[in-house]
N, C-alpha and C positions, 0 to 999 in steps of 0.2 A: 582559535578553532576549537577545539577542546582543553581544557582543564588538567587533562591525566593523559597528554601523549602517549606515556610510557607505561600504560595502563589498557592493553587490548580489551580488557575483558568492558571494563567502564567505557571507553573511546568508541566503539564500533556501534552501540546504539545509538549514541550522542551524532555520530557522523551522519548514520543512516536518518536519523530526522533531520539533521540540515539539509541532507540532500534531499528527502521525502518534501520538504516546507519548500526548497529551490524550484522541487517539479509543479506542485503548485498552485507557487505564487505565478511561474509561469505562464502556465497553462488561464491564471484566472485571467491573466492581461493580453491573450487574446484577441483582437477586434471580432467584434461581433459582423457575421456575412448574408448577407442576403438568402434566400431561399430556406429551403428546411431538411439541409441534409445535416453530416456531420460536421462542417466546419460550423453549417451554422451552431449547430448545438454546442463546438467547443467556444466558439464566443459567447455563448452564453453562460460560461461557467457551473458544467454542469453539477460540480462537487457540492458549492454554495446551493443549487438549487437542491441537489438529493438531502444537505444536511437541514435547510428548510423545510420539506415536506416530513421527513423524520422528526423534527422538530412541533413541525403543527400535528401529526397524529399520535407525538405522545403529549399533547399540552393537556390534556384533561384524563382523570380515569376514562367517563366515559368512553371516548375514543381510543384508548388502551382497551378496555372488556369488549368492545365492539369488532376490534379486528381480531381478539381472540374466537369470539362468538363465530366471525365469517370464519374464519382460517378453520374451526371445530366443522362447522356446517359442511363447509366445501371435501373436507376429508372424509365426512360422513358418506355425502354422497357421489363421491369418486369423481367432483369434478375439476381436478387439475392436472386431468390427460393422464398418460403412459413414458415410461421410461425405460428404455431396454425393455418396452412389451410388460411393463408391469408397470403397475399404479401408481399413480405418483403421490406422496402425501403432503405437504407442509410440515411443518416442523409446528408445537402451539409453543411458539417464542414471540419475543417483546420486540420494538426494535432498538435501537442503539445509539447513541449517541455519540460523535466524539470530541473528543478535549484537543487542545492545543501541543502540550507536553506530550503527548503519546502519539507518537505518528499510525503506530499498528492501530489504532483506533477509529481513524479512519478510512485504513483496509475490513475492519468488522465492519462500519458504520452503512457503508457500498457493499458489501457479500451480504451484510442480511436483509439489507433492503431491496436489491436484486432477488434473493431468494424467494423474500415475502410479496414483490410486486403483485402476482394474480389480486391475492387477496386485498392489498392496497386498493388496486384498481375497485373494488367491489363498494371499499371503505368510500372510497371517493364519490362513487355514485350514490351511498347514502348520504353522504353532506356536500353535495350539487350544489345548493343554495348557501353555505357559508365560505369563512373562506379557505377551507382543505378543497373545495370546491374547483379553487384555480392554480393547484400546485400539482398538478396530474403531469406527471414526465412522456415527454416521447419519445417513440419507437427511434430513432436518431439519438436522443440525450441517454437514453439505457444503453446506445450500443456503446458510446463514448464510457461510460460509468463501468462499464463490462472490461475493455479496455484497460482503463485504469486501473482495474481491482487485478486484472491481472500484470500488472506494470508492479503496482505495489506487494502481490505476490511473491512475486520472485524476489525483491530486498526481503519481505516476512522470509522464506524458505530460507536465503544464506544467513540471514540473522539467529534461526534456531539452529543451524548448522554450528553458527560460532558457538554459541549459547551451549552447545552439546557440551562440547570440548573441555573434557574436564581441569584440563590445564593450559589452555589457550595462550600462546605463547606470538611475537611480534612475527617468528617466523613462518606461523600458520597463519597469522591474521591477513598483513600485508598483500601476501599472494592471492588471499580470497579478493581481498579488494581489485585486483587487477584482474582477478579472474571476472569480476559483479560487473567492472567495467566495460570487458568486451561483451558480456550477457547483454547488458543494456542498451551497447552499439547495437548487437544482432538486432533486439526488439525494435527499436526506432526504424531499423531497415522493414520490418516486418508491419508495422506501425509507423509511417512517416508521419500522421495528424500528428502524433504526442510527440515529435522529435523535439520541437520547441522545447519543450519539457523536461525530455531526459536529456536533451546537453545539457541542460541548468542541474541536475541531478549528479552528471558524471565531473561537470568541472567541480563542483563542490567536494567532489571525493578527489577528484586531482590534488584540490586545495589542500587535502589531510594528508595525501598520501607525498604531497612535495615539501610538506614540511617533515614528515618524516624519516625522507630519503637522506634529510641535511643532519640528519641525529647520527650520534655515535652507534645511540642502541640501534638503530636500522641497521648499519653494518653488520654491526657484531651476531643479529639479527638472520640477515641474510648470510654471512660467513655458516652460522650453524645450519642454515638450509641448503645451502648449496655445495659447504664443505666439512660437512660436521664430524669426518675425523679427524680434520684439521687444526678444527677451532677446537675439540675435547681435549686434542693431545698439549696444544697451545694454554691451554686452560690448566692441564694437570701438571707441565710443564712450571709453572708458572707457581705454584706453589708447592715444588719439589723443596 
């Protein structure tokens, strides 16, 4: 499972892309369903197709300085509606790509391309006739992708929470884990299309978390969390 059990700081990103890669591979296998709501969108794998169409509109410059050009225009002349009664702008960003090693890169990959969508949509109608032409997402596959980005959300938030912790120690990590765990039941309850997904997500953290229960340092671990004037005096004790 990991390399560095006994190494929270190094272990807890390594976990969270296994489990991030378990939701999904899951989620890609799917069967595809008839009609054109959300199941059908999650059988179509929407992640494969959002990394697709991100892919085809940064294949050339051109098509990179073209969705800067619409994204500039559209801010110019106020056309991407109101927010909280105030204007909305775009952002003039790139889109994103992601890699295999970095799970959070695939959280950026879906946040900026959701973000940037209006303007996509505009790109697309300039090259109708090639083929960004036929990579146009729907109103169903964005809501699924929307979904997801907030599925992957919440592992990014407890991840910079570890990451905080200036000395992150088995007996703060552990309990996060178990705390990410029931977060994730609630969403699935909240989100049943992606449950498929996040049980493949939480057994794989199970997976870490049951080989850790079988370690000494889990104990010792838990004894400091649960009974840490216990375990200090047992400790000082100890090389009186």
């Amino acid at each position: 499972l990991c390399a560095h059990s006994n190494d929270p700081l190094r272990c807890f990103p390594h976990v969270i892309n296994l489990a991030v890669g378990a939701f999904l591979t899951a989620l890609s296998k799917i069967p595809t369903a008839g009609g054109s709501g959300v199941w059908w969108a999650l059988g179509g794998d929407p992640v494969a197709q959002a990394r697709t169409l991100v892919t085809a509109c940064r294949s050339s410059g051109q098509r990179r300085e073209a969705l800067v050009r619409i994204i500039k225009a559209g801010n110019e002349a106020h056309d991407w509606g109101n927010v909280d009664d105030e204007e909305f702008e775009l952002r003039v960003v790139g889109l994103l790509k992601d890699v295999d090693t970095r799970w959070s890169s695939t959280f950026l990959m879906i946040d900026r391309l959701l973000e940037q969508y209006p303007a996509i949509e505009r790109l697309l109608d300039e090259y109708e006739e090639t083929d960004l032409g036929s990579k146009r997402l729907s109103a169903a596959t964005r809501k699924v992708l929307a979904d997801i980005r907030d599925f992957l959300l919440l592992l990014h938030s407890v991840q910079e929470i570890v990451s905080a912790e200036k000395t992150p120690t088995l007996s703060i990590v552990l309990p996060i884990y178990e705390q990410l765990i029931q977060m994730l039941r609630d969403f699935a309850q909240q989100h049943p299309k992606l449950r498929v997904g996040i049980n493949a997500a939480v057994k794989k953290i199970n997976e870490y978390l049951g080989k850790s229960r079988r370690t000494q340092v889990y104990a010792l671990a838990m004894s400091e969390s649960l009974f840490p004037s216990l375990f200090f005096h047992g400790v000082s004790h100890e090389y009186d």
